[in-house]
DRENDO-1510 file (C-alpha; in Angstrom, 1 decimal, always signed):
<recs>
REC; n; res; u; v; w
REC; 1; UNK; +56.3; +54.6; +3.7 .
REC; 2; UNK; +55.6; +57.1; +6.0 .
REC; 3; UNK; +52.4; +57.3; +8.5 .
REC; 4; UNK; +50.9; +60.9; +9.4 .
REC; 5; UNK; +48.5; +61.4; +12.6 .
REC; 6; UNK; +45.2; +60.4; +11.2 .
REC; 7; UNK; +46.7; +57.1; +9.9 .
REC; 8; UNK; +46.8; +57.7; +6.3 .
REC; 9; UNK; +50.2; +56.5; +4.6 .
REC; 10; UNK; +52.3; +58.0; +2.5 .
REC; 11; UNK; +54.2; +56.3; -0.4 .
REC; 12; UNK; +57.3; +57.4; -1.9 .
REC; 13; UNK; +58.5; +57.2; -5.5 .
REC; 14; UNK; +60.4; +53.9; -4.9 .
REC; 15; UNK; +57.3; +51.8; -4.4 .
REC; 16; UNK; +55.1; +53.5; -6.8 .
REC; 17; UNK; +58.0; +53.1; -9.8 .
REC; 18; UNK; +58.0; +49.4; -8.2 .
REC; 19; UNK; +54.2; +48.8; -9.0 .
REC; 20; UNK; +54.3; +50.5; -12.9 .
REC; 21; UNK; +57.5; +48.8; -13.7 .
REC; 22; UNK; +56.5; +45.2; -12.7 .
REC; 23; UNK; +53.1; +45.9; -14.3 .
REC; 24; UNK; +54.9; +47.1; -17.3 .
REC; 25; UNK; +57.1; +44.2; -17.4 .
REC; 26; UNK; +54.1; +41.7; -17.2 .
REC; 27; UNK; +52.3; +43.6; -19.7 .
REC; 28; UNK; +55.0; +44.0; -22.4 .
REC; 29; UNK; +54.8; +40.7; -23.9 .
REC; 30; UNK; +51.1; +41.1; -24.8 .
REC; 31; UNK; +51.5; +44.7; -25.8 .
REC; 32; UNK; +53.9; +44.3; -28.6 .
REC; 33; UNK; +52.3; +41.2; -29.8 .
REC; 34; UNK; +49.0; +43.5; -30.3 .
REC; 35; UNK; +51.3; +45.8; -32.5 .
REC; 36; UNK; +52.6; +42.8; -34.7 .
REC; 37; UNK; +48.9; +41.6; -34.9 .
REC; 38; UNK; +47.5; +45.4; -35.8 .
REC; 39; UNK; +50.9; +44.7; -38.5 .
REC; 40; UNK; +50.0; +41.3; -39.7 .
REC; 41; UNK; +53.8; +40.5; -38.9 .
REC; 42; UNK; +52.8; +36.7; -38.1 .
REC; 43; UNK; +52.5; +36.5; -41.4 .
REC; 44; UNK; +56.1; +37.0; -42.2 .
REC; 45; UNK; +57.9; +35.8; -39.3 .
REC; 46; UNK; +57.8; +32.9; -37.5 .
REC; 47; UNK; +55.6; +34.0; -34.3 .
REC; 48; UNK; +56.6; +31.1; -32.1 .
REC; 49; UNK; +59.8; +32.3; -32.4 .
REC; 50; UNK; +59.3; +35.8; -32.5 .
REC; 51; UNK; +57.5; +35.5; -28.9 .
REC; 52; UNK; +60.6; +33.2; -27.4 .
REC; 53; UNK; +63.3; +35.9; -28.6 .
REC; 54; UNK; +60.3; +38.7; -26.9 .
REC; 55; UNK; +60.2; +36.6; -23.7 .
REC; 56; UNK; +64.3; +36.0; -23.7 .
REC; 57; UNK; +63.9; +40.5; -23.8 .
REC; 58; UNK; +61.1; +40.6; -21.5 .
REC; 59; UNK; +63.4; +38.8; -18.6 .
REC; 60; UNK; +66.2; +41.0; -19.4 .
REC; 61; UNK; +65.5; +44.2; -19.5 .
REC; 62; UNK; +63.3; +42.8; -16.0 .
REC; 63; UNK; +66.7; +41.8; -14.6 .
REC; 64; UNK; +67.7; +45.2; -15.4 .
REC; 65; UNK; +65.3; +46.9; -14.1 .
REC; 66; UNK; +65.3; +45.6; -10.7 .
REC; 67; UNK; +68.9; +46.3; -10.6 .
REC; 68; UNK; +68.7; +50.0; -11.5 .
REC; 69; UNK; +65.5; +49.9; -8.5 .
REC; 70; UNK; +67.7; +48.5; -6.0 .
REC; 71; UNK; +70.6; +51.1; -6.8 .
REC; 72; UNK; +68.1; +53.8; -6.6 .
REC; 73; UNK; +66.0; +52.9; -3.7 .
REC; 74; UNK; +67.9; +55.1; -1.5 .
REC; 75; UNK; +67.3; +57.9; -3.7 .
REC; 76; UNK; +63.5; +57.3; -4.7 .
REC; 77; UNK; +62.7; +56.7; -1.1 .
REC; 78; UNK; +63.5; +60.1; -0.5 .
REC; 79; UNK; +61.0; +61.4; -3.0 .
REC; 80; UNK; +57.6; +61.8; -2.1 .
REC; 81; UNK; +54.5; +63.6; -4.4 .
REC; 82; UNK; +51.0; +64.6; -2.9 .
REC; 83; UNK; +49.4; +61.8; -5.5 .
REC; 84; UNK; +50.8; +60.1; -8.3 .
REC; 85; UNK; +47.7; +60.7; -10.7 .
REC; 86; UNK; +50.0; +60.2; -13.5 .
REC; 87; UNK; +51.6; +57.1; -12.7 .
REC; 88; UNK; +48.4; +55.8; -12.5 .
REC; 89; UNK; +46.8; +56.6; -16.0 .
REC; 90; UNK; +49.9; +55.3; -17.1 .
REC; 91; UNK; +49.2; +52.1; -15.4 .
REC; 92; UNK; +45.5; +52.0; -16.9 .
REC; 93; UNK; +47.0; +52.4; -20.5 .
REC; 94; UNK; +49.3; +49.7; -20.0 .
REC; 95; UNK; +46.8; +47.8; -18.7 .
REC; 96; UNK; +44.3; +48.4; -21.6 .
REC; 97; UNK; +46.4; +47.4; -24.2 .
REC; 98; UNK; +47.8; +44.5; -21.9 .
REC; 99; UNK; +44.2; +43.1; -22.2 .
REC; 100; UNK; +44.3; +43.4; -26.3 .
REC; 101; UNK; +47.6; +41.8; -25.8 .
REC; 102; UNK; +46.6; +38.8; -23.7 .
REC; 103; UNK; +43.8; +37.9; -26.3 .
REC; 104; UNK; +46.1; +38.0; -29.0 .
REC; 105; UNK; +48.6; +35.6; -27.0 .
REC; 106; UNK; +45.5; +33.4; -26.8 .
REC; 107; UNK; +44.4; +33.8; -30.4 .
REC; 108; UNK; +48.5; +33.1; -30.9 .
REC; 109; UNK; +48.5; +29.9; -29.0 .
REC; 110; UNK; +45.8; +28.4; -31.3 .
REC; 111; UNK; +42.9; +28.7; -28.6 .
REC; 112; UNK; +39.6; +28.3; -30.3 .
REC; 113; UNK; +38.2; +32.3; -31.3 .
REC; 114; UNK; +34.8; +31.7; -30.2 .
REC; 115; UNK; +36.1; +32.3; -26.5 .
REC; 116; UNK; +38.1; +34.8; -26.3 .
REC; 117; UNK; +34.7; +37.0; -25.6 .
REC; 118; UNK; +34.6; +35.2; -22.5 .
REC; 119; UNK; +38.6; +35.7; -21.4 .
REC; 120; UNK; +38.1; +39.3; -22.8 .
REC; 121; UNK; +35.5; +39.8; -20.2 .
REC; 122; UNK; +36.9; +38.3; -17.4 .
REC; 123; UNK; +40.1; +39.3; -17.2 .
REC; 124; UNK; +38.8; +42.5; -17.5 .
REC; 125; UNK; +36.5; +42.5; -14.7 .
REC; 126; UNK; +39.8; +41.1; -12.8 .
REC; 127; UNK; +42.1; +44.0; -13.5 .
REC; 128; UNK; +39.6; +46.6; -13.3 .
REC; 129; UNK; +38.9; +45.4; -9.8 .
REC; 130; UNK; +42.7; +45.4; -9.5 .
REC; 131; UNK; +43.2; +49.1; -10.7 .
REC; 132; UNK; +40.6; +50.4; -8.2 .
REC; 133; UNK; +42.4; +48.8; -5.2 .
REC; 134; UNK; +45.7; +50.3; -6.3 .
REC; 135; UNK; +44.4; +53.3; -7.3 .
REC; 136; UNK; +42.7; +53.6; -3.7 .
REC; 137; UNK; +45.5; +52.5; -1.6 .
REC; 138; UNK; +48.8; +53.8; -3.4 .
REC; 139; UNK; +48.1; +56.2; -6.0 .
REC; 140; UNK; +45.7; +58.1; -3.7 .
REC; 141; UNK; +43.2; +58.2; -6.4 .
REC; 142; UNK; +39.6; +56.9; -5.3 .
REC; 143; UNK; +37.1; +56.7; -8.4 .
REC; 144; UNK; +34.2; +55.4; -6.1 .
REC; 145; UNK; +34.4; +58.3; -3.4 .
REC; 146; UNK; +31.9; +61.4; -3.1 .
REC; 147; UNK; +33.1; +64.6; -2.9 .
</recs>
């Protein structure tokens, strides 16, 4: 992180692949759990199961990802972009589909249907809020300011 003269910081690729891969991670789970409910899979496989073996993947390839990020934070420190624009619609489609996924976790855990308008809602009020203050403060993109 460097600071220029009129206090505004600059972020470099290590902490901005830090933010998407962690998010990715955490959204992962829920994200292929959409795809095996868009697939009606749960009603071949066992989905209790299914979602234990997912997790077990989920912490691994987590454990390996950190890895590979500490072995390249030298070299992705180095690296530093005007605004990471892409990174972050990349981060709201993850996101998005993280939503889906986390109702279908819900729906998966055998939590009554007639709420899941309510979670829906919530947590995306929470990660929209989320989003913005990322977007503002490390992808350098602002959605509330005038030009």
């Amino acid at each position: 992180m460097m600071t220029l003269k009129n206090k505004t910081k600059i972020y470099s690729q290590f902490e901005i692949n830090v933010i998407t891969f962690y998010a990715s991670m955490i959204m992962m789970l829920p994200i292929i759990l959409v795809a095996t409910y868009a697939f009606e899979l749960d009603k071949i496989i066992n989905i209790n199961y299914f979602i234990l073996w997912l997790l077990g993947i989920v912490v691994f390839t987590t454990i390996a990802g950190t890895i590979y990020l500490i072995v390249k934070k030298d070299q992705l420190k180095r690296r530093v972009k005007p605004d990471y624009h892409s990174e972050y619609f990349y981060l709201m489609f993850i996101t998005a589909f993280g939503v889906l996924g986390f109702c279908v976790l819900y729906d998966y855990a055998g939590g009554n249907r007639a709420y899941i308008a309510n979670i829906l809602v919530v947590l995306c009020a929470l990660l929209i809020y989320l989003l913005l203050l990322l977007g503002r403060k490390f992808f350098k993109f602002d959605y509330m300011k005038k030009k």
